[in-house]
TORSEDO-599022 format. One record per residue (C-alpha): residue in three letters; x, y, z. Coordinates in steps of 0.2 Angstrom, whole numbers, padded with zeros to 4 digits, always signed. Layout:
residues N
AlaXYZ
...
***
This chain:
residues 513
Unk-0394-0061+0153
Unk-0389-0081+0149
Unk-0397-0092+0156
Unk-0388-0101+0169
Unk-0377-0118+0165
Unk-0374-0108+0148
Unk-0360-0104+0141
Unk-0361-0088+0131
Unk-0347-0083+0117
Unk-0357-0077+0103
Unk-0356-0060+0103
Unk-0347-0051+0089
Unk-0344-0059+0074
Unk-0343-0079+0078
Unk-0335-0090+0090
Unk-0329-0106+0084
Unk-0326-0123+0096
Unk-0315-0136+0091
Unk-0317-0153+0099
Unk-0300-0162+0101
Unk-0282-0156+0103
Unk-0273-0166+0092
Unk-0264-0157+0076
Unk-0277-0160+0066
Unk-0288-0150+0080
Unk-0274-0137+0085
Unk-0271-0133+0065
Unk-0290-0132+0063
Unk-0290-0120+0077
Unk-0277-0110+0070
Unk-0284-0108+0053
Unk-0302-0103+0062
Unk-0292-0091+0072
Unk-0289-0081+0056
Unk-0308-0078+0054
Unk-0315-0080+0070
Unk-0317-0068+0084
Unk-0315-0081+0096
Unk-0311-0099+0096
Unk-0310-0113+0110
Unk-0301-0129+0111
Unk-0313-0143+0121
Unk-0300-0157+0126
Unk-0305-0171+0138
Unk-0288-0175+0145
Unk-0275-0165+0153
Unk-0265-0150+0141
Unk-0247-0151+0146
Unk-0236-0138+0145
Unk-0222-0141+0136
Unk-0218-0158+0127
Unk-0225-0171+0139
Unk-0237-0185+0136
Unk-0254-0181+0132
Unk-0266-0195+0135
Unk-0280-0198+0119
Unk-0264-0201+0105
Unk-0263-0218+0101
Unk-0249-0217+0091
Unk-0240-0206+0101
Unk-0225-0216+0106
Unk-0222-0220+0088
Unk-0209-0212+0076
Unk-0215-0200+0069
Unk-0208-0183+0055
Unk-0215-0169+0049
Unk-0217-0172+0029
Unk-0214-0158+0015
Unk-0230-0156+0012
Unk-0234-0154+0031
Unk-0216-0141+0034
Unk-0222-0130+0020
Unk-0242-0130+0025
Unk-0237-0128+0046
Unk-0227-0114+0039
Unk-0243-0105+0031
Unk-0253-0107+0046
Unk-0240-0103+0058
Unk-0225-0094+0051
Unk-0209-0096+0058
Unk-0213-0113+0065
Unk-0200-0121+0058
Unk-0188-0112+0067
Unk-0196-0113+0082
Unk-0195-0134+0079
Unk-0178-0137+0075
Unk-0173-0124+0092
Unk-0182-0137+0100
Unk-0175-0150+0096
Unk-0180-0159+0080
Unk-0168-0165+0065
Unk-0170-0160+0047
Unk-0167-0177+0036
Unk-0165-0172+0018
Unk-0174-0186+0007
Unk-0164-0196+0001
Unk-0149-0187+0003
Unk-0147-0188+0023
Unk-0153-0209+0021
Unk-0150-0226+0017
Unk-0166-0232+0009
Unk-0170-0248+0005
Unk-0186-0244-0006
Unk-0198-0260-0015
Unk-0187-0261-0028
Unk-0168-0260-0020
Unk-0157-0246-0012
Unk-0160-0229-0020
Unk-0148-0217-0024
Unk-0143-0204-0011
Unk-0146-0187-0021
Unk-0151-0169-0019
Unk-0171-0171-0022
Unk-0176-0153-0013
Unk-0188-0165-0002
Unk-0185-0165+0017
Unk-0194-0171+0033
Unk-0192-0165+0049
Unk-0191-0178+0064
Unk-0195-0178+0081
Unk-0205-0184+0095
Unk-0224-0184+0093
Unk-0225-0174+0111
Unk-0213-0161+0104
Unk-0220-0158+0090
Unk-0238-0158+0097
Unk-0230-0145+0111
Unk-0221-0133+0099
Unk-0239-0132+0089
Unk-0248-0129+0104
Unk-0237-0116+0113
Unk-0239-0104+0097
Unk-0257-0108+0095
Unk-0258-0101+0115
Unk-0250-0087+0111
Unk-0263-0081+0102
Unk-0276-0070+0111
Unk-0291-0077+0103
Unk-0289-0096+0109
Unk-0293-0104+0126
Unk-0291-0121+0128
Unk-0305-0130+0137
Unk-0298-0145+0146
Unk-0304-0159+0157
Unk-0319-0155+0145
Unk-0329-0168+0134
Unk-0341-0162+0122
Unk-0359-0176+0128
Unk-0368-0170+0110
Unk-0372-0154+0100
Unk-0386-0142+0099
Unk-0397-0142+0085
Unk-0404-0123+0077
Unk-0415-0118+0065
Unk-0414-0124+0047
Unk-0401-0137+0049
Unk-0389-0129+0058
Unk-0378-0133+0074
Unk-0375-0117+0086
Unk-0367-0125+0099
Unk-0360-0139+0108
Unk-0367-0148+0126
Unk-0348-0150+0135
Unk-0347-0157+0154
Unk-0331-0156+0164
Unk-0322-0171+0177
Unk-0330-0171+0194
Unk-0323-0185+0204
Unk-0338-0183+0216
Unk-0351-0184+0200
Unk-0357-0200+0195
Unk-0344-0207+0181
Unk-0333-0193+0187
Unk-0343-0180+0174
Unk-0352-0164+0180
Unk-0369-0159+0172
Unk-0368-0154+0156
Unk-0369-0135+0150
Unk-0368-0126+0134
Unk-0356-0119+0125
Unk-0365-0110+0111
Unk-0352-0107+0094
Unk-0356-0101+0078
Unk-0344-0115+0070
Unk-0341-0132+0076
Unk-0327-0142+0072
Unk-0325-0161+0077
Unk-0307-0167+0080
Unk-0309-0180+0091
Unk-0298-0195+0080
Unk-0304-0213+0075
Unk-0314-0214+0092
Unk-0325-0197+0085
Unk-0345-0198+0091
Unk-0350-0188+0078
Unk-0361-0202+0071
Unk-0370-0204+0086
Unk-0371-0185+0090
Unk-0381-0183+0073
Unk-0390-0199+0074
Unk-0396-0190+0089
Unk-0401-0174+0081
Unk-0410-0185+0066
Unk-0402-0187+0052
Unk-0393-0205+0045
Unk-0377-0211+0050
Unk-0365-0208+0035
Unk-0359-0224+0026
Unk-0341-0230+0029
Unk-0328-0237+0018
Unk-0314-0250+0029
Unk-0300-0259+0026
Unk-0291-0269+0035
Unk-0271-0269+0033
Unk-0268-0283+0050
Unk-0253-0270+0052
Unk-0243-0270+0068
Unk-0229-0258+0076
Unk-0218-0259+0089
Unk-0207-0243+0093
Unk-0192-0240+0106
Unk-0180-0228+0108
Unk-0160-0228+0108
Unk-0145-0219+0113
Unk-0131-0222+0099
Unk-0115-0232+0102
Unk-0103-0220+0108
Unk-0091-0215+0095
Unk-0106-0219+0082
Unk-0098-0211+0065
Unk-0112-0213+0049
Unk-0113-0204+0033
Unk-0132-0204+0033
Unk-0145-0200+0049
Unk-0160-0209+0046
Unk-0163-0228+0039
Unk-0181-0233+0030
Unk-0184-0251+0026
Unk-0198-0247+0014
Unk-0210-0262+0012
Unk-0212-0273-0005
Unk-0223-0281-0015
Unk-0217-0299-0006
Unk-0214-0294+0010
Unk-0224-0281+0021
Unk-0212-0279+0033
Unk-0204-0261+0037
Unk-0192-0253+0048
Unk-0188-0235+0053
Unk-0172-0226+0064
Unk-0176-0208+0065
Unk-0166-0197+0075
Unk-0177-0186+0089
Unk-0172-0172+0100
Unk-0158-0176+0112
Unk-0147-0186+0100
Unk-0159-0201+0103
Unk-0164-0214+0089
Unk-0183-0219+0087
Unk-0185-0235+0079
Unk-0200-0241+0073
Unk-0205-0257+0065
Unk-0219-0263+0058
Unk-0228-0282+0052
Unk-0240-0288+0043
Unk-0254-0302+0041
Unk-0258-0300+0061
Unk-0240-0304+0067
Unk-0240-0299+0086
Unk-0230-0284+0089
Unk-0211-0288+0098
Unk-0215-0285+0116
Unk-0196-0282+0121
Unk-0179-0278+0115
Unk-0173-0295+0110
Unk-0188-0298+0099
Unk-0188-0282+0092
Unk-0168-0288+0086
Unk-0173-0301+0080
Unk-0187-0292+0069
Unk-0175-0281+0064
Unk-0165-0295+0058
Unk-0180-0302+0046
Unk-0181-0288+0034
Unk-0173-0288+0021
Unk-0158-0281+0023
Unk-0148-0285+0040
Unk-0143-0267+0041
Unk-0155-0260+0055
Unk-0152-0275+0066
Unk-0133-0272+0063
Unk-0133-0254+0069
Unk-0147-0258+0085
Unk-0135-0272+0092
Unk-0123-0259+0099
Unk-0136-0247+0104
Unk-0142-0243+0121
Unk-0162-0245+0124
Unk-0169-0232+0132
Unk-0186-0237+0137
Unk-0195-0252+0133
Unk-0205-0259+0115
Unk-0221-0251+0114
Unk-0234-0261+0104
Unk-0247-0254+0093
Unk-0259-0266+0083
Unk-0277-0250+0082
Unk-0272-0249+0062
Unk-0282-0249+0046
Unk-0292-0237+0036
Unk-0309-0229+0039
Unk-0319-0216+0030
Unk-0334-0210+0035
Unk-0341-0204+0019
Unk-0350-0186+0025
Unk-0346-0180+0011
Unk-0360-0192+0002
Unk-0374-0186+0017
Unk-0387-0175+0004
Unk-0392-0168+0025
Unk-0381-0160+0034
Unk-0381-0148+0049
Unk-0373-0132+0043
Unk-0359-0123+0053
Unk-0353-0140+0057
Unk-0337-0150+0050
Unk-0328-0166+0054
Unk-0307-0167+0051
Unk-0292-0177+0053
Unk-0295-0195+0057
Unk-0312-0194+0060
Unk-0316-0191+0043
Unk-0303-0202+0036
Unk-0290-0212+0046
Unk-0275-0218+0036
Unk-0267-0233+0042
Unk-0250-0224+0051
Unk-0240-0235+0040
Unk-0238-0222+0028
Unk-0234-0207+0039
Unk-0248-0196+0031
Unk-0259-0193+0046
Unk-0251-0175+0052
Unk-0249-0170+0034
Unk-0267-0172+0028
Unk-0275-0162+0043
Unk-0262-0150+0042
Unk-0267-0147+0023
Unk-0285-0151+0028
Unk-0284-0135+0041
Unk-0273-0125+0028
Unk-0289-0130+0017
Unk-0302-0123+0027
Unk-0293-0108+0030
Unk-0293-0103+0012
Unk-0309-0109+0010
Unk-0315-0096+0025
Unk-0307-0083+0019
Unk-0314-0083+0000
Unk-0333-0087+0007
Unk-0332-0074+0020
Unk-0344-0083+0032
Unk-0346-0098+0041
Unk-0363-0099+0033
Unk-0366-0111+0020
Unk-0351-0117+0019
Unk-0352-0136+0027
Unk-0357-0143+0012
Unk-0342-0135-0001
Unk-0328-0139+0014
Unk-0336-0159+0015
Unk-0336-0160-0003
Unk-0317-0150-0004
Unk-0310-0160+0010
Unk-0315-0176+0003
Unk-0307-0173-0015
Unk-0291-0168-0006
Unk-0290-0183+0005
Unk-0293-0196-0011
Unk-0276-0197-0015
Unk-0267-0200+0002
Unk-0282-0215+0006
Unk-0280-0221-0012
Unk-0261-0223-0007
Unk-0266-0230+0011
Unk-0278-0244+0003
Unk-0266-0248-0012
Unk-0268-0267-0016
Unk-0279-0269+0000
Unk-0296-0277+0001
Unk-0312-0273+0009
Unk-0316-0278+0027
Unk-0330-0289+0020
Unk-0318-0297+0007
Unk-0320-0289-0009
Unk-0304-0287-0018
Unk-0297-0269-0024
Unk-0307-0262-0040
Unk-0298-0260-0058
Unk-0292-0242-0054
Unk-0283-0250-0037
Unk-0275-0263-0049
Unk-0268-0251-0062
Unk-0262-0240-0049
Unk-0253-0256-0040
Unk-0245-0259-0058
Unk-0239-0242-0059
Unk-0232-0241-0041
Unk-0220-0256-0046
Unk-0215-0248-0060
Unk-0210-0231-0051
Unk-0203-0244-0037
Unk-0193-0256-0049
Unk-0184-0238-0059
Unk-0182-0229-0044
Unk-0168-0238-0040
Unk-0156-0231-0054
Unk-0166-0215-0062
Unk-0168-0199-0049
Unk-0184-0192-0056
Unk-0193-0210-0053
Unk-0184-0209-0035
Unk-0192-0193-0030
Unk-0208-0198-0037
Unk-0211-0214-0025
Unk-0204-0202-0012
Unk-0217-0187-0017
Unk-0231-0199-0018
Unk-0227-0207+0000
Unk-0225-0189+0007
Unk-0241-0183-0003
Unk-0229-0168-0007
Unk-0235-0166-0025
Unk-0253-0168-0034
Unk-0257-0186-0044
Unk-0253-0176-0058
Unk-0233-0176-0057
Unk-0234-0193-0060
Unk-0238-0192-0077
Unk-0226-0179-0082
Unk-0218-0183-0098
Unk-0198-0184-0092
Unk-0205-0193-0075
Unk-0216-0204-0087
Unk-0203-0208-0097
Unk-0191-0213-0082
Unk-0203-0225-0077
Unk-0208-0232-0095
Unk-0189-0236-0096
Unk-0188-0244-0079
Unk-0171-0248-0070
Unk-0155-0241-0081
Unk-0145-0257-0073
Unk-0147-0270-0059
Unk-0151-0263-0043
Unk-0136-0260-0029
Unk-0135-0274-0018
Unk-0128-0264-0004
Unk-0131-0249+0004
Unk-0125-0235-0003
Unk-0114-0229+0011
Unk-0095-0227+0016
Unk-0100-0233+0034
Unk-0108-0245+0036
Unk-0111-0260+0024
Unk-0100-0269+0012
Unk-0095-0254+0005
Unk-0089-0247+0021
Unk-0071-0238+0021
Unk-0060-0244+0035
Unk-0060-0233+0051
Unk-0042-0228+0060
Unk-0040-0235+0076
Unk-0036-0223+0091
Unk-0017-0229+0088
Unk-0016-0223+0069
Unk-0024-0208+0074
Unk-0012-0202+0088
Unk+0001-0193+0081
Unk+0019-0202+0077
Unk+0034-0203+0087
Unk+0045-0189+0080
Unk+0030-0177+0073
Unk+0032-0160+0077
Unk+0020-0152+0089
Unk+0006-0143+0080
Unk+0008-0153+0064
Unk-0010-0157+0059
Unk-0021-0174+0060
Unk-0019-0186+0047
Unk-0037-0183+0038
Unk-0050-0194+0042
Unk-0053-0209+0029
Unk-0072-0204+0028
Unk-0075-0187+0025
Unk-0094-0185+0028
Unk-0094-0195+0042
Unk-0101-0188+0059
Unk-0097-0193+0075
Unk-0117-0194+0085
Unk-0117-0195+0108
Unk-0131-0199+0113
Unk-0139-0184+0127
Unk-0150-0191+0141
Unk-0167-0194+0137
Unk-0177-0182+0143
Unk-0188-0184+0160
Unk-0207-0187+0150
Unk-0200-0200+0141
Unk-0191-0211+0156
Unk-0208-0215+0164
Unk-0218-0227+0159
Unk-0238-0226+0154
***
């Protein structure tokens, strides 16, 4: 018989808890579903069912995609996904073909690179995870649940975790604290992650941390498009340069809508309405973004973020560690969202430990390999974060930081005429390919070279821009006096253009916080 306040689930062969429901924490989950007999998901906050707002995820209101690399790992972890995303709602942007992209060097060329991202609201995306993760019979989710520290077991091992639940008639609104004993804990809780504390607690030292601080800012709002919007293109990215940090984003989400982020640097406060966000827009460097949102409809207010930078807590340097405990997603390493690789590197993280799982065969002794694994497959993606960045106590980036900055500018400055340099800078910000393609000798080469020609000065659209194709007026397109019944439509002048409407926004997104 337990013991009472104890939660037992070890019977059989393991049960697994995952702290934190984020997709660093739900693809985690997944990938200990594979293995496990059971596996719970401990959430502090509410679960919603469906795509509503989750509290716990900062950068939640922020546009956000699905890269490649992420598309093709989910896919592994959760086949069929992909489907199950776009019937939801999200939009598949091919890169660059489906974009005007203004990259550090100019526009690039719009071309068939086999790259895609797929974009949609952070609560969808969260919620189409989530609902195929519950439909599994192996998961429970926990919620209204905080894990208060971990259990210590014999030889350096954790065998469970000390969880209280929300009682508004407790002190602080938290019950007692009982035991949910696991054979495999995993931490997902974010930035905000305790773990230091929790094993400062058990004994051993606080892991060494490496920070940067980028002083970026974002602000995000969404949009309905003019009526009668007509574009050759679906998604705008101001990419930032080496003289101005400054970047801007129009994605569409589910429901027709437009997220538009924009992002500062040097500390600038983020735009706290619609009118300085305009006028943000119109400070990049092209005038394009503020062009398109002057016509557009807001649809909820500006929503400022300013929680950026970079932190990693170096486990993988600990010589002691518990076993049958592991930390992922941003509490081992968070990446300034800047960059967009936050959902890819815990979705290849989870897609990691999987296979690392599978080829052991047991949760036993295996903490130290997945630190050490985990760590080697987050360096590229934090060496991209911290690019020309310095140190939170002021120490400038080393020599390897420096070359790598010199080589970015080359890729930057070439990708504005030669495709395989293109697809390059796009690979490296997707993290869809290893350092390795870099180097490749027809991409090496591209790059060597640099720019066949001066860059394009304008966008490389029949839209919008100065290159823009006149659009017939409703007279010209009505049919002529005398023109037989039937007859067909003069064509339109531009071919690939799409007329978008706008679809209300849905009901989770017209409240406010």
């Amino acid at each position: 018989m337990p013991e009472a306040g104890v939660i037992n689930e070890c019977d059989g062969h393991g049960h697994a808890v995952v702290i934190g429901s984020g997709i660093a924490g739900l693809t985690a989950a997944r990938a200990l579903a594979n293995f496990m007999d059971r596996v719970t998901v401990l959430e502090r906050d509410w679960v919603p069912r469906g795509p509503s707002r989750r509290r716990g995820v900062p950068q939640a209101r922020h546009t956000h995609s699905l890269t490649t690399a992420a598309q093709r790992d989910l896919e592994r972890l959760f086949p069929g996904i992909g489907r199950d995303l776009a019937e939801a709602g999200a939009v598949r942007v091919r890169m660059p073909e489906d974009m005007l992209l203004l990259g550090p060097g100019g526009w690039l060329p719009r071309f068939d690179s086999g790259l895609s991202m797929l974009s949609a609201s952070r609560d969808l995306i969260d919620a189409v995870v989530r609902d195929r993760l519950r439909a599994d019979p192996k998961v429970t989710f926990l919620q209204g649940h905080e894990a208060a520290s971990l259990l210590p077991g014999r030889h350096d091992t954790v065998t469970g975790v000390w969880v209280r639940g929300r009682d508004r008639k407790a002190p602080g609104e938290w019950g007692a604290p009982r035991l949910l004993s696991a054979d495999f804990v995993v931490d997902a809780t974010g930035r905000g992650s305790r773990a230091p504390q929790w094993l400062a607690e058990l004994g051993y030292e606080p892991p060494a941390e490496t920070v940067t601080e980028t002083r970026t800012t974002h602000a995000t709002s969404v949009f309905a498009p003019p009526v009668g919007h007509v574009a050759d293109w679906k998604s705008l990215w101001f990419m930032a340069s080496a003289d101005d940090p400054s970047q801007g984003v129009l994605n569409p989400v589910e429901g027709g809508r437009w997220s538009v982020t924009l992002s500062a640097g040097a500390g600038e406060r983020p735009p706290a309405d619609h009118a300085g966000l305009l006028r943000a827009a119109g400070a990049l460097r092209h005038p394009l973004l503020r062009e398109v949102l002057e016509t557009a409809t807001p649809l909820g207010p500006v929503y400022g973020c300013d929680r950026t930078g970079n932190r990693w807590r170096h486990y993988e340097r600990m010589r002691r560690w518990p076993d049958q405990f592991l930390v992922v997603g941003d509490a081992f390493a968070a990446l300034d969202p800047a960059h967009g690789q936050g959902m890819t590197t815990a979705v290849q993280s989870a897609l990691l430990l999987d296979h690392m799982l599978a080829a052991h065969g047991t949760t036993v002794g295996l903490s130290y390999r997945l630190r050490r694994a985990l760590a080697h497959q987050l360096a590229p993606a934090w060496r991209t974060s911290i690019r020309g960045l310095r140190a939170a106590d002021g120490s400038p980036a080393g020599a390897r930081a420096r070359l790598g900055r010199r080589y970015a500018a080359r890729v930057a400055a070439a990708s504005t005429t030669d495709p395989r340099a293109a697809r390059l800078l796009l690979e490296l910000r997707q993290a869809a390919a290893p350092p390795a393609v870099a180097v490749r000798p027809g991409v090496l080469r591209a790059v060597l070279r640099g720019p066949r020609g001066p860059a394009a000065a304008a966008p490389p659209s029949t839209t919008h821009g100065p290159n823009a194709r006149p659009r017939r007026s409703a007279a010209q397109d009505a049919p002529a006096a005398g023109a037989l019944p039937g007859s067909a439509p003069p064509p339109m002048t531009t071919a690939d253009a799409v007329p978008q409407w706008p679809a209300s926004a849905p009901s989770h997104d017209r409240r406010r916080p």
